[in-house]
N, C-alpha and C positions, 0 to 999 in steps of 0.2 A: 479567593485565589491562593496557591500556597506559594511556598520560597519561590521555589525555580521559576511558576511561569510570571510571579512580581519582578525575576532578576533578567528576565529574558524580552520583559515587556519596559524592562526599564533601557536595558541595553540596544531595542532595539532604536531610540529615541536618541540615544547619544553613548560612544564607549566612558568607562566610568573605570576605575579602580576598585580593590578591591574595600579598601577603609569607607567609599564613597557608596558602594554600595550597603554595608553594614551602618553607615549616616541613615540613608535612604529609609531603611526596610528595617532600623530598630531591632538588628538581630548579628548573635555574635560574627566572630572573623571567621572561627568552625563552618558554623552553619553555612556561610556563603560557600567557604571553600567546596564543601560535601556536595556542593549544588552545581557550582560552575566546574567542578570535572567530572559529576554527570551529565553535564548540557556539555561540555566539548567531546566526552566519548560517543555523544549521540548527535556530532557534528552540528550543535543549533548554537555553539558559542567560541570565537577565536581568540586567539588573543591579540587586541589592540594593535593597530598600526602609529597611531597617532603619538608623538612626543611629544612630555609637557616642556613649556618654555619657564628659562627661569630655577629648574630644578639642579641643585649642585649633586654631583657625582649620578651612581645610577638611579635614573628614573621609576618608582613605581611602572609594575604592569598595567596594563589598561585592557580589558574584553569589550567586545564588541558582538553583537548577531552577526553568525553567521549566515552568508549568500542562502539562499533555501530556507529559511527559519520563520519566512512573512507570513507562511498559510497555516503554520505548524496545529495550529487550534482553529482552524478555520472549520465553519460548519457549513459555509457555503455548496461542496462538491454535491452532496447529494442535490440541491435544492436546481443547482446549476442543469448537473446531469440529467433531471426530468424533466427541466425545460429544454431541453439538448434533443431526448426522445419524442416529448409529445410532439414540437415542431417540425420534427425530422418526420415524423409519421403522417403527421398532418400535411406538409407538402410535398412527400414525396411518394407515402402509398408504405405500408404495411412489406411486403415484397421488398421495398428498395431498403427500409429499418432492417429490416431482417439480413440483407444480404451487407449493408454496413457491419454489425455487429457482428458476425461468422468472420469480415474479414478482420475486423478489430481483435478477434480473439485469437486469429494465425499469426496476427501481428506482435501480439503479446508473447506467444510461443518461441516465437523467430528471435525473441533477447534472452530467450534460455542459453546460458554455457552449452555449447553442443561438444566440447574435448569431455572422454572420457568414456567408457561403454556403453553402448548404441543399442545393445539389447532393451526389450520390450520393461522388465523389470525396472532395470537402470534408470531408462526416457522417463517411466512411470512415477517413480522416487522421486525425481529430480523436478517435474511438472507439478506433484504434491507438495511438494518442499515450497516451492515459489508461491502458490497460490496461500499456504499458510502462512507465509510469510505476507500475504498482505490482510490477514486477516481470519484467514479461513482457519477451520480443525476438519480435519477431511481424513476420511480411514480407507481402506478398499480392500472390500468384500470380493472374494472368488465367485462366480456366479457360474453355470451353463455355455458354455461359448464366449466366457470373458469375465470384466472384474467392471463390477458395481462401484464407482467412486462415490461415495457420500460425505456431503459436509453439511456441517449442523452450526455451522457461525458464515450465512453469507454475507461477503464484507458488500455486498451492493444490494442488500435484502430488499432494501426500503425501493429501489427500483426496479426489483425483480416484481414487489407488488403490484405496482403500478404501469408494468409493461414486462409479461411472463417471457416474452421471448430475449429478453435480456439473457437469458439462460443461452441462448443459442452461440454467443459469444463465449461462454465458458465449454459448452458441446465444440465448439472450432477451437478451442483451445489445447485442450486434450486430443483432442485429432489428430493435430499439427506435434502437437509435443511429443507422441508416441507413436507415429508412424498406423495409425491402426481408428479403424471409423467411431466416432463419438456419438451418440446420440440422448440428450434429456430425458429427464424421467423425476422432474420434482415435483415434490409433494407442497402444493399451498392454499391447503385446506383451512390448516392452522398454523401452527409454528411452522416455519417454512425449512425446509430441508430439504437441499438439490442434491439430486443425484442422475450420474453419468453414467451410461453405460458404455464401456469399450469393449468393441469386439478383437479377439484374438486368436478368432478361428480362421483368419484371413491373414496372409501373407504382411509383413511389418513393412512397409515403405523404408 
């Protein structure tokens, strides 16, 4: 484990100071400092609520985990989310998976910032932006009747293996985000590499 996630796993247990944390973890006052304001810039560390009792004039600080910080290193999501799919498919039929995941991915669109312009380009930028932002590297290609979106880091790979039409969720995603019809087109032969085709020969919703 390094500094941070010893200082984050310690904090999540009880708030500490920072001298108590340098006790702790056998490492200078620097080193903690460099640590806990990158864990509060990246919202996983507050600072302390708690006062000590007994201390004359002002009290050392105290941090604490921040609200959100429990799953931060969790490796659960993927393991979760496949039992999520195969059950979902299993009692309710291929067709009804499918039509969950299209709405889940309008759903995800629908918390896109929509101020600001509404052109095809714009919606487009702003729907790549998000998705990189949870992981993806995603470029887009001008194609024939539209732009080829491809990404080459899917942040849900390991599920896209295991149930292709997980894609179809990312196809309603972009749909919904650009005003303009989505449809898959990934590659999972080998290294997996999705790609979206949006059509732009048809009027923008």
């Amino acid at each position: 484990m390094s500094t941070k996630s010893d200082i984050l796993d310690l904090l999540r247990r009880q708030p500490l100071t920072v001298a108590q944390l340098c006790e702790r973890l056998g490492v200078t006052r620097n080193a903690v400092n460099v640590q806990l304001k990158q864990l509060e810039a990246e919202g996983l560390v507050r600072r302390g609520t708690q006062k000590e009792r007994g201390v004359v004039g002002k009290p050392p600080s105290t941090f604490e985990a921040a609200p959100g910080s429990e799953d931060i290193a969790s490796a659960a999501y993927r393991a979760v989310l496949l039992a999520v799919l195969s059950a979902t498919k299993a009692t309710s039929g291929p067709e009804t998976l499918r039509d969950i995941l299209e709405k889940a991915g309008r759903g995800l669109a629908a918390s896109l910032d929509d101020t600001g312009p509404r052109d095809f380009d714009s919606r487009l930028r702003k729907a790549m932006a998000m998705v990189d932002a949870l992981g993806a590297s995603t470029e887009a290609v001008p194609q024939p009747g539209g732009i080829m979106v491809r990404n080459y880091s899917c942040p849900v790979g390991g599920a896209v293996r295991e149930e292709p039409c997980v894609c179809e969720a990312m196809a309603a995603f972009f749909s919904e985000a650009t005003g303009c019809p989505a449809s898959e087109y990934c590659l999972r032969e080998d290294r997996l590499i999705c790609q979206y085709f949006i059509r732009t020969d048809l009027p923008v919703a």
